[in-house]
TORMI-172129 format. One record per residue (C-alpha): x, y, z; residue in three letters. Coordinates in steps of 0.25 Angstrom, whole numbers, plus 5000, padded with zeros to 4 digits. Each point is the difference from the previous one (the first is absolute). Last residue first. Example, Ala and Ser with C-alpha at 12.3 -4.5 7.8 and 13.67 -1.06 7.14 Angstrom:
REM TORMI-172129
505549965029Ser/499449865002Ala/
REM end
This chain:
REM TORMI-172129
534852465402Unk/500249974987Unk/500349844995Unk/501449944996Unk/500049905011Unk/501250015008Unk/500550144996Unk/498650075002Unk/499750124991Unk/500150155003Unk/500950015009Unk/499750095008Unk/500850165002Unk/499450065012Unk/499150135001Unk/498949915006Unk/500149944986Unk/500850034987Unk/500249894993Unk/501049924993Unk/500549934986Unk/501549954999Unk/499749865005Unk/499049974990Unk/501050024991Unk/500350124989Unk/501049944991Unk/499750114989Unk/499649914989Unk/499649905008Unk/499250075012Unk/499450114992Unk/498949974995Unk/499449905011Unk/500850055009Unk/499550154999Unk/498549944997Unk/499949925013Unk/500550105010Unk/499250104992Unk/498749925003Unk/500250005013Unk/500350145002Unk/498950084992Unk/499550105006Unk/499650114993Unk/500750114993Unk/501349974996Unk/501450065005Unk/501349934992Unk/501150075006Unk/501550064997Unk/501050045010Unk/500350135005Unk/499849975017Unk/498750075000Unk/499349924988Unk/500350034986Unk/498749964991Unk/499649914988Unk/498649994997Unk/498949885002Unk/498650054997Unk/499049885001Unk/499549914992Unk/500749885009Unk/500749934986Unk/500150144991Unk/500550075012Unk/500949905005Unk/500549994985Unk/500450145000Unk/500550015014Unk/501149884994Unk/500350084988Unk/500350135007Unk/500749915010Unk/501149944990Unk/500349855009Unk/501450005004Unk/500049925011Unk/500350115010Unk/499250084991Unk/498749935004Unk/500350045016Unk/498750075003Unk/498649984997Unk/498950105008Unk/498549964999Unk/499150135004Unk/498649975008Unk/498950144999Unk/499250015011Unk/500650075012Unk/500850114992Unk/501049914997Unk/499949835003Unk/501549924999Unk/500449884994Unk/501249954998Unk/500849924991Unk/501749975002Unk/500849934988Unk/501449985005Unk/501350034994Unk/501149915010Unk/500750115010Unk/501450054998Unk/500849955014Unk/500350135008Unk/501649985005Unk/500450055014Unk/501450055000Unk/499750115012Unk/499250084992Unk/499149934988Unk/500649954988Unk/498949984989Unk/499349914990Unk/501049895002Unk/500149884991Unk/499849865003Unk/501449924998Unk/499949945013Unk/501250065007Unk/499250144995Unk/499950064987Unk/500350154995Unk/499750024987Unk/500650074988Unk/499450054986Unk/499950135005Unk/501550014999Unk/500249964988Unk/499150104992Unk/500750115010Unk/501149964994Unk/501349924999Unk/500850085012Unk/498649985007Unk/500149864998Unk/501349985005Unk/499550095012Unk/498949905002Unk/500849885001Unk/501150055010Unk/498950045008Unk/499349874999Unk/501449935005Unk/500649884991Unk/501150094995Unk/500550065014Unk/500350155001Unk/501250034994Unk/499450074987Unk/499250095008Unk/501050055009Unk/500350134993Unk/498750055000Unk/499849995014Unk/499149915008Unk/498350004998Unk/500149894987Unk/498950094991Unk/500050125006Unk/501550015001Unk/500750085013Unk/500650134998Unk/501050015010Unk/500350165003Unk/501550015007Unk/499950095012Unk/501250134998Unk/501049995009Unk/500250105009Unk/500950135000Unk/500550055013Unk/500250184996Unk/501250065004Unk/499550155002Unk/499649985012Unk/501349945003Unk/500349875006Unk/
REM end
């Protein structure tokens, strides 16, 4: 060969993978029709209406909240009420509600009636993780318990099994599953 002969080498082909199905555009229509991919790219062809609209579900039909690495699937957690009670500035007790918009219970309403019931300040405020609190001043956990199913139990199908406590920085159960009575 001469220099001034010059090899030429093929030039890489750039595959553009889908974000929604993670194979190339072109195979997404022979991917298999019962697959969730299959599924969700149909969807995203209809919309992105459509395609919010779609859960995954495991074997038994729960659906998944997310698909951890290594195909591990995250179960989506069952709403649950949690009350704690915590002192600041050494003297001064605070009663936190979480949860109530799990079940669909409108917190602005909720922290008013708290405040009316108690006579206390109840307000609405974002925590450290972004979601939405109840904080009232005092300490009020027994009686909030009681009160939460008590109003909201039928209409928002809060059960005695959905309401906890915070103590010794665990999660309780707030009321005993074999004879309806708090700890």
């Amino acid at each position: 060969m001469s220099d001034t002969e010059e090899t030429q080498l093929p030039t890489p082909v750039i595959v553009e993978y889908d974000p929604v199905t993670g194979v190339p555009a072109e195979f997404n229509e022979f991917l298999p029709k019962d697959c969730d991919e299959y599924k969700r790219w149909k969807a995203a062809q209809a919309g992105p209406e459509a395609l919010a609209g779609l859960t995954l579900k495991d074997k038994d039909g729960n659906e998944i909240e997310k698909q951890l690495p290594g195909g591990k699937v995250k179960k989506k957690q069952k709403a649950q009420v949690v009350l704690e009670s915590h002192t600041r500035n050494k003297k001064k007790c605070v009663t936190t509600v979480t949860g109530l918009e799990g079940f669909g219970v409108k917190l602005s309403e909720a922290a008013k009636l708290f405040g009316k019931k108690f006579a206390c300040g109840a307000s609405v405020v974002k925590n450290a993780t972004g979601t939405e609190q109840i904080d009232m001043q005092g300490e009020f956990v027994d009686k909030l318990a009681e009160l939460v199913i008590k109003t909201y139990g039928s209409s928002h199908k809060i059960g005695k099994g959905d309401v906890f406590f915070i103590q010794d920085k665990r999660k309780v159960a707030f009321f005993d599953e074999e004879s309806g009575e708090d700890e």
